[in-house]
N, C-alpha and C positions, 0 to 999 in steps of 0.2 A: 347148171352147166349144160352146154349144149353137145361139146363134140371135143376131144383133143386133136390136134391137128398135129403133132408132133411128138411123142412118147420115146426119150432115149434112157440108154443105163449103160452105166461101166462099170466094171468091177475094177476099185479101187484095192483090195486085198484078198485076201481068200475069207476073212468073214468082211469084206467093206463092202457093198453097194451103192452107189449114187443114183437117184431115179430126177430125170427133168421131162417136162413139157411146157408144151404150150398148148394153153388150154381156151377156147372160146365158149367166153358165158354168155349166158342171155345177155341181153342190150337194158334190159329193167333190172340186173343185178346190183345189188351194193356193194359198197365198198367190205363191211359187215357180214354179209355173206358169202362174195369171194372169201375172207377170212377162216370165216368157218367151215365153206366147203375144203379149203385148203387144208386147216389143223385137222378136218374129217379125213380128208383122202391121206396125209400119214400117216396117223393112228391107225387107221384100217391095214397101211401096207406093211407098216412095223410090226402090227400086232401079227401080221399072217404071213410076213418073212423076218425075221429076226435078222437078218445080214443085210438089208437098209438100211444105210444109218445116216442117209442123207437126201430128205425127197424137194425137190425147188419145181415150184408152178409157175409161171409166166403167163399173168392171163392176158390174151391177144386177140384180135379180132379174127374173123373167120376170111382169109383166104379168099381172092375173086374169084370164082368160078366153083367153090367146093358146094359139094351137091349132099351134104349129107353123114356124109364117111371121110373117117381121118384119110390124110395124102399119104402115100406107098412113100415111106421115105427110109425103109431097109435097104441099104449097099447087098445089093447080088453081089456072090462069090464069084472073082474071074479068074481064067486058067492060071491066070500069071500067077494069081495063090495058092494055085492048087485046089479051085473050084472047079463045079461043073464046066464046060459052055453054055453060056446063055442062048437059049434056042430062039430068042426074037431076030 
């Protein structure tokens, strides 16, 4: 695996968690080991949060321009929520 370019989760219940991304692997990955890094990255997150109960990977290519590090794709809190202001 190279990089997730996308990491979201919702809380489906008070014990449900859903986890999704989008994930960019190597370009020399198999199909076989997409697999297995996939059943590896739930076991690990089930095994170390028990309110997981639903992890889905999307493997995708990497992004024109991404240099490295997953894209900033957390929603800033705006007043109208009852967030900060955004100082940009």
């Amino acid at each position: 695996m190279e990089r997730i370019d996308t990491l979201l989760t919702m809380q489906l219940g008070p014990d449900d968690v859903l986890v999704a991304a989008k994930v960019d692997f190597r370009d020399d990955a198999t199909g076989a080991a997409i697999e297995a890094t996939a059943d590896e990255a739930e076991r690990r997150l089930t095994g170390r949060y028990p309110a997981i109960r639903y992890v889905f990977l999307d493997p995708t290519r990497s992004l024109p321009g991404a240099a490295g590090t997953a894209r900033d794709t957390q929603a800033q809190p705006s007043e109208d929520a009852g967030g900060e202001p955004d100082p940009s």
